[in-house]
C-alpha positions as a LaTeX table, in Angstrom:
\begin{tabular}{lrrr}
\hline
Residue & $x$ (\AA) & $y$ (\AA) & $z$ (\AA) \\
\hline
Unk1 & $-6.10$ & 43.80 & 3.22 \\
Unk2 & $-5.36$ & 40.45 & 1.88 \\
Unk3 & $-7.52$ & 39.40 & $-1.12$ \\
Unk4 & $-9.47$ & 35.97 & $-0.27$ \\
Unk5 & $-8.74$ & 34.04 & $-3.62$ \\
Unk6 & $-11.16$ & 30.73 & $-4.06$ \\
Unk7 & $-9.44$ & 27.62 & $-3.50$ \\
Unk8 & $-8.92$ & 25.76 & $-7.12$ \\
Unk9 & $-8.52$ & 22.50 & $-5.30$ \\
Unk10 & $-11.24$ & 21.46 & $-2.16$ \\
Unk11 & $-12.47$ & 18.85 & $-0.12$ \\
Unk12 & $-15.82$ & 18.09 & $-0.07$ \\
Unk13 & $-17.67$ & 15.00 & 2.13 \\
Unk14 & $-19.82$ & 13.10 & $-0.35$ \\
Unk15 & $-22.40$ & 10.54 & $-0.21$ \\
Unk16 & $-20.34$ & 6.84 & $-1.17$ \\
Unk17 & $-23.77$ & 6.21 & $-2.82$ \\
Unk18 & $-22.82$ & 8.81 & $-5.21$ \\
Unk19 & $-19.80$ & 8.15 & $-6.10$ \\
Unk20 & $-19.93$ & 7.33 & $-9.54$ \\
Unk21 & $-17.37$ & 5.16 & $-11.45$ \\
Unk22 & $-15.62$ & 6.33 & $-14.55$ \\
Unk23 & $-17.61$ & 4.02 & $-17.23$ \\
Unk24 & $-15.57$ & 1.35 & $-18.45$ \\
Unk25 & $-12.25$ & 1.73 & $-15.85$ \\
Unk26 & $-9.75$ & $-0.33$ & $-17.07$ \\
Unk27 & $-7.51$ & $-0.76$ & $-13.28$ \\
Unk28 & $-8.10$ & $-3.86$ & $-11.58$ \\
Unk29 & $-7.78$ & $-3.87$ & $-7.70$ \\
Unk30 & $-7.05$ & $-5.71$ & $-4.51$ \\
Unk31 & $-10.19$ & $-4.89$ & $-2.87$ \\
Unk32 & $-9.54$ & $-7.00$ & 0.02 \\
Unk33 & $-5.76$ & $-5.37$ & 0.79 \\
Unk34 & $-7.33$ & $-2.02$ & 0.48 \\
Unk35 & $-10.06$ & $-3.13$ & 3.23 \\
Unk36 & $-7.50$ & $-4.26$ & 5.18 \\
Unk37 & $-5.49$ & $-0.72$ & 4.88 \\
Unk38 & $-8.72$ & 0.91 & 5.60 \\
Unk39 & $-8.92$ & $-0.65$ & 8.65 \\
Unk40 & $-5.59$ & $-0.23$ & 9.70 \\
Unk41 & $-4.92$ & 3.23 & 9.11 \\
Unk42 & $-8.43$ & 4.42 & 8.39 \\
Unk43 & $-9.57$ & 6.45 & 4.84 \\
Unk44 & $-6.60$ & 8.63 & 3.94 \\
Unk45 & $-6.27$ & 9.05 & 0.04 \\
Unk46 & $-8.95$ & 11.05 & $-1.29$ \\
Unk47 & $-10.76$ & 9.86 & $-4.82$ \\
Unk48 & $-10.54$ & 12.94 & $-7.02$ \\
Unk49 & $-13.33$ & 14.14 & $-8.89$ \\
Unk50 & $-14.25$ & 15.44 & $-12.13$ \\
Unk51 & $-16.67$ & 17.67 & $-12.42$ \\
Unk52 & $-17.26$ & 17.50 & $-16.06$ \\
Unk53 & $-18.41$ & 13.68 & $-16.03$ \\
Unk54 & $-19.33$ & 13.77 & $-12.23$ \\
Unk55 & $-17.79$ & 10.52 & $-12.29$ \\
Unk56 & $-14.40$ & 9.15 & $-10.20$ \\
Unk57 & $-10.92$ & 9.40 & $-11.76$ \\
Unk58 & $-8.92$ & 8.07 & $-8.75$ \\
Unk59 & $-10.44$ & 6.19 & $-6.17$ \\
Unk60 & $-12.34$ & 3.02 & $-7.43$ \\
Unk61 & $-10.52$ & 0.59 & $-5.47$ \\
Unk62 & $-11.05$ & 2.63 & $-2.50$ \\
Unk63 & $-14.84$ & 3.11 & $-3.52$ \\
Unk64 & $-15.56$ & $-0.43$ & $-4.25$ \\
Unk65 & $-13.58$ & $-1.65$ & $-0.65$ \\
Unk66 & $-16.06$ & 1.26 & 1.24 \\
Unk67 & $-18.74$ & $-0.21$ & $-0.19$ \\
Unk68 & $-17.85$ & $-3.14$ & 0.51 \\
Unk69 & $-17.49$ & $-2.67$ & 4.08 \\
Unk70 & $-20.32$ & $-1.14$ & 4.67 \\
Unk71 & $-22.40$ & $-4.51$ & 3.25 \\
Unk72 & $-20.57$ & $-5.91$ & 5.42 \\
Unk73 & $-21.88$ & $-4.15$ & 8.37 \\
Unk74 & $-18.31$ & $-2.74$ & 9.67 \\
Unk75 & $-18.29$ & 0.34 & 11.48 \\
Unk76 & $-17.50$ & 3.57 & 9.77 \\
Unk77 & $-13.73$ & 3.89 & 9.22 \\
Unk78 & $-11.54$ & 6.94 & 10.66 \\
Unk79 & $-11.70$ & 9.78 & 8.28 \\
Unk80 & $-15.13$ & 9.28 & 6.64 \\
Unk81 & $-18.54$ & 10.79 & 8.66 \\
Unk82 & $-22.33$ & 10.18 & 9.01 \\
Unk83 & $-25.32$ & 11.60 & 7.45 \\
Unk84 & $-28.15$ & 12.24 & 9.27 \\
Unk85 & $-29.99$ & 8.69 & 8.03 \\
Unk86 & $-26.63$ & 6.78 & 8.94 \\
Unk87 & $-24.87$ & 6.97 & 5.22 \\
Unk88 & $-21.32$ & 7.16 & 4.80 \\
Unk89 & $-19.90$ & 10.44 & 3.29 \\
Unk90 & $-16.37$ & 10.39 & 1.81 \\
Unk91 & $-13.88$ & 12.98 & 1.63 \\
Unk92 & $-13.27$ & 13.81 & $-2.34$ \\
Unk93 & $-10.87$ & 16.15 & $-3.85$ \\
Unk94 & $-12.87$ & 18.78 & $-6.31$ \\
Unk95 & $-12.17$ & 21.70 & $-8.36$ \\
Unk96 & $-11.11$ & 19.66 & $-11.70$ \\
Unk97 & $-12.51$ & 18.83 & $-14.92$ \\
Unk98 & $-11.66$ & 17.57 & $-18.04$ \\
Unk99 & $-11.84$ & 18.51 & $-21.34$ \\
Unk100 & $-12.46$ & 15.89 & $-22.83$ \\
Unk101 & $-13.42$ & 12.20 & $-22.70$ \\
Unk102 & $-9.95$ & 11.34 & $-23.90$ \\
Unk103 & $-8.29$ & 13.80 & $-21.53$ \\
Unk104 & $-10.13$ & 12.19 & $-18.45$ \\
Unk105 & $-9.17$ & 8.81 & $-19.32$ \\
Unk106 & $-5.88$ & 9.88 & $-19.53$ \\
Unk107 & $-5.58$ & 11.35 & $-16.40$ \\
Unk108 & $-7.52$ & 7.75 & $-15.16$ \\
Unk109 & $-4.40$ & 6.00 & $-16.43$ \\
Unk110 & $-1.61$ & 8.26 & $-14.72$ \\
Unk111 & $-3.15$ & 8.71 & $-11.79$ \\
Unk112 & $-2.82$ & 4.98 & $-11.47$ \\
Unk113 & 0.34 & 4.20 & $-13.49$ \\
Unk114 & 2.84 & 7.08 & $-13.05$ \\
Unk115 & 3.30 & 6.34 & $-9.15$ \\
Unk116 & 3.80 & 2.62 & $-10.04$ \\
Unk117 & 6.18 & 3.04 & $-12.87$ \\
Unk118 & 8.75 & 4.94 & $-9.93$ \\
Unk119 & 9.42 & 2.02 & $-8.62$ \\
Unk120 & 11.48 & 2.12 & $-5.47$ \\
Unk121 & 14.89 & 3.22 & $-4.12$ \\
Unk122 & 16.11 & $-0.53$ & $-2.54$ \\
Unk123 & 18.67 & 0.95 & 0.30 \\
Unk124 & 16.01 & 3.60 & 1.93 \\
Unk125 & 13.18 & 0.77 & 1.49 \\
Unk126 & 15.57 & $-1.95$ & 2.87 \\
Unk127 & 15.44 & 0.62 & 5.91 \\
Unk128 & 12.28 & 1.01 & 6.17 \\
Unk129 & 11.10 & $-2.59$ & 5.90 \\
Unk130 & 13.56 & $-3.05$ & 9.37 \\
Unk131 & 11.88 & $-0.57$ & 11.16 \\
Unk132 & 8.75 & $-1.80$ & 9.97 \\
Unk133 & 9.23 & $-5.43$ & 11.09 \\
Unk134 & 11.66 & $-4.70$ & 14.06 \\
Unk135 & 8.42 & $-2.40$ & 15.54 \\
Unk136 & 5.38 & $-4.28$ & 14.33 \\
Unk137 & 5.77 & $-7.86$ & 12.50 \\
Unk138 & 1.77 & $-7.26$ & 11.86 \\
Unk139 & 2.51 & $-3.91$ & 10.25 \\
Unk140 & 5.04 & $-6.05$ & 7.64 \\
Unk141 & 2.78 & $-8.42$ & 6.90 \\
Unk142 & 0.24 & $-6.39$ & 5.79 \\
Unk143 & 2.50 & $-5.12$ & 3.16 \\
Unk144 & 2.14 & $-8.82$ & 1.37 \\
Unk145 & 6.05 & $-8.18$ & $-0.11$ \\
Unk146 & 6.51 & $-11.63$ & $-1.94$ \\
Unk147 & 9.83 & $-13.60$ & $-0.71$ \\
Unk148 & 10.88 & $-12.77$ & $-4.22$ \\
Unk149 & 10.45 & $-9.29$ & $-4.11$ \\
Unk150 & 12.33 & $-9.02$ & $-0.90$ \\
Unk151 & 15.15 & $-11.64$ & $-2.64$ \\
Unk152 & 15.15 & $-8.81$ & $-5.52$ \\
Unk153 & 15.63 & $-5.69$ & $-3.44$ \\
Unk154 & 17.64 & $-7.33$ & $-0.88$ \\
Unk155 & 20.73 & $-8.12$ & $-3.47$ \\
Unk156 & 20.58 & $-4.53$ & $-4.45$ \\
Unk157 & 21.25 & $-3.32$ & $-1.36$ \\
Unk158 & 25.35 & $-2.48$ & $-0.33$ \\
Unk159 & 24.94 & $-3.30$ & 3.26 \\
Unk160 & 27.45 & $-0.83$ & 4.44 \\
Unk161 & 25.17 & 2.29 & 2.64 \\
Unk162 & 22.57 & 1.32 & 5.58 \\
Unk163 & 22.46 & 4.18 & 8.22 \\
Unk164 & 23.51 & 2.53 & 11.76 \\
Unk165 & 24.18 & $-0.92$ & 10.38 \\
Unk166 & 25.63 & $-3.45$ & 12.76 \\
Unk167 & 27.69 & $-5.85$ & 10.63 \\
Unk168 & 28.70 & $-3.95$ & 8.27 \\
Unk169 & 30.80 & $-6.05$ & 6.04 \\
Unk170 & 27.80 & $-8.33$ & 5.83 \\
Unk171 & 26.21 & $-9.25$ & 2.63 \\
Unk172 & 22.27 & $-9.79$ & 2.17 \\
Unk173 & 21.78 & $-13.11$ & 3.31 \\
Unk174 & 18.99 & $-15.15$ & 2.05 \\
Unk175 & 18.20 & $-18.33$ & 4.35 \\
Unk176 & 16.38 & $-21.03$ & 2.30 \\
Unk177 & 15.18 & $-23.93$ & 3.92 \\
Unk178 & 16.48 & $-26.51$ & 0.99 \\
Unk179 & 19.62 & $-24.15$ & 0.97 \\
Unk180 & 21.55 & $-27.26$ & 2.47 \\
Unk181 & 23.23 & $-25.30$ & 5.10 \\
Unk182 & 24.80 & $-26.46$ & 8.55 \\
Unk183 & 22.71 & $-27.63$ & 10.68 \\
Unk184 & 19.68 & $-27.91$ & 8.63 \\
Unk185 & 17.83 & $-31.82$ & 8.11 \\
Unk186 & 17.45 & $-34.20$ & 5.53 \\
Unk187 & 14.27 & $-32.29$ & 4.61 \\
Unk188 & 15.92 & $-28.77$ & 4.71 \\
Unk189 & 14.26 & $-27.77$ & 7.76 \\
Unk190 & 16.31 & $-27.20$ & 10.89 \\
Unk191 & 14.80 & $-29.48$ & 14.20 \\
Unk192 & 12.78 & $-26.25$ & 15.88 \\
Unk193 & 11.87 & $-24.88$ & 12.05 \\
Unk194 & 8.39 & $-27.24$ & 11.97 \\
Unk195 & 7.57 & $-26.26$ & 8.94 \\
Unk196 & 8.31 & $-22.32$ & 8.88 \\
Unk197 & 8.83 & $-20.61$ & 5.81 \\
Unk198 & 12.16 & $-19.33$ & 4.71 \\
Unk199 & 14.14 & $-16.39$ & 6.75 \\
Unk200 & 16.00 & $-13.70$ & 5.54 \\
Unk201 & 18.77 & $-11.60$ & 7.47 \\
Unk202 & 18.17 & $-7.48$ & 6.82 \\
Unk203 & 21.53 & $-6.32$ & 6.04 \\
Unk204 & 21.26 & $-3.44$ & 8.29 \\
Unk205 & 21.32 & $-5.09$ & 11.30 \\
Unk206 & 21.56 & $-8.73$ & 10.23 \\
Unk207 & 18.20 & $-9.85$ & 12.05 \\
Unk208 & 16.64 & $-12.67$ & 10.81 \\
Unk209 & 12.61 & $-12.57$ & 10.11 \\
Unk210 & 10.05 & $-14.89$ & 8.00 \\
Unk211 & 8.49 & $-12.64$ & 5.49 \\
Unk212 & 4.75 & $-12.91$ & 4.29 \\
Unk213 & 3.44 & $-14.87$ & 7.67 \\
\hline
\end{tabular}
């Protein structure tokens, strides 16, 4: 017979009103983009616990976005359920603790810097931002990639590295509207651009899209 061994790592639903912030977290957030991504997609990164402190490690900026969607009187996003007087309970990883006050604001730190620090691979995310904006230009917006982040990774990219590229031979194109080009006014818009913001050509497939609409 197979031993039953206690999971170290487990998912408990817990009331958002006690969810406790580690004291003094030093990560600043984008409440607002996390709402948004809540929305979108519903509540699908756990906070983790420590049960030492009973306080948050990872998580605050999705804590302080549930919160703040439920003051606002939004219904309760995909993932998360109801308590019997109408509270919100939220999924959170447990099973940890630290061993220290140190050690748990280390761990605070990684869990928030290590992913970051990564950074990306540009020809596999020049992919993926086509599909993304090819399928759903909502989907890309909601990613809020600056025009100079996509100028960055798009002159890293060796168009002909791109699985199923079209033009092949064809280098990242950036289309500015002061660029001066043919067929572009005294203002650096074209006639029909009234006012658009700048396009860029993916080199995968060379189509042209605004970013950041």
């Amino acid at each position: 017979m197979t031993e039953t061994v206690p999971a170290p790592r487990y998912t408990t639903y817990v009331p958002l009103t006690d969810l406790a912030p580690a004291p003094g977290n030093p990560k600043r957030h984008e409440v607002e983009r996390i709402i948004e991504s809540i929305r979108t997609h519903g509540f699908v990164d756990q906070p983790i616990a420590d049960e030492r402190t009973h306080t948050v490690l990872g998580g605050h900026g999705r804590r302080e976005a549930l919160i703040e969607m439920q003051a606002r009187g939004e219904p309760l996003p995909a993932g998360l359920l109801l308590d019997d007087d109408g509270g919100w309970l939220v999924p959170v990883q447990r099973g940890w603790a630290s061993r220290s006050d140190a050690e748990a604001k280390a761990l605070n730190i990684k869990l928030n810097k290590i992913g970051a620090d990564g950074g990306w691979r540009p020809r596999p995310l020049a992919a993926y931002l086509e599909d993304i904006v090819t399928e759903d230009a909502a989907l890309y917006d909601s990613l809020a990639i600056s025009a100079d982040e996509l100028d960055k990774l798009l002159h890293q990219v060796d168009p002909e590295t791109l699985p199923g590229a079209v033009n092949e031979g064809q280098v990242p194109v950036l289309h500015l509207p002061d660029d001066g080009g043919e067929g572009l006014g005294g203002d650096g818009l074209s006639p029909d651009d009234d006012g658009r913001g700048r396009l860029v050509t993916c080199p995968a497939c060379g189509h042209a899209f605004t970013p950041g609409r």
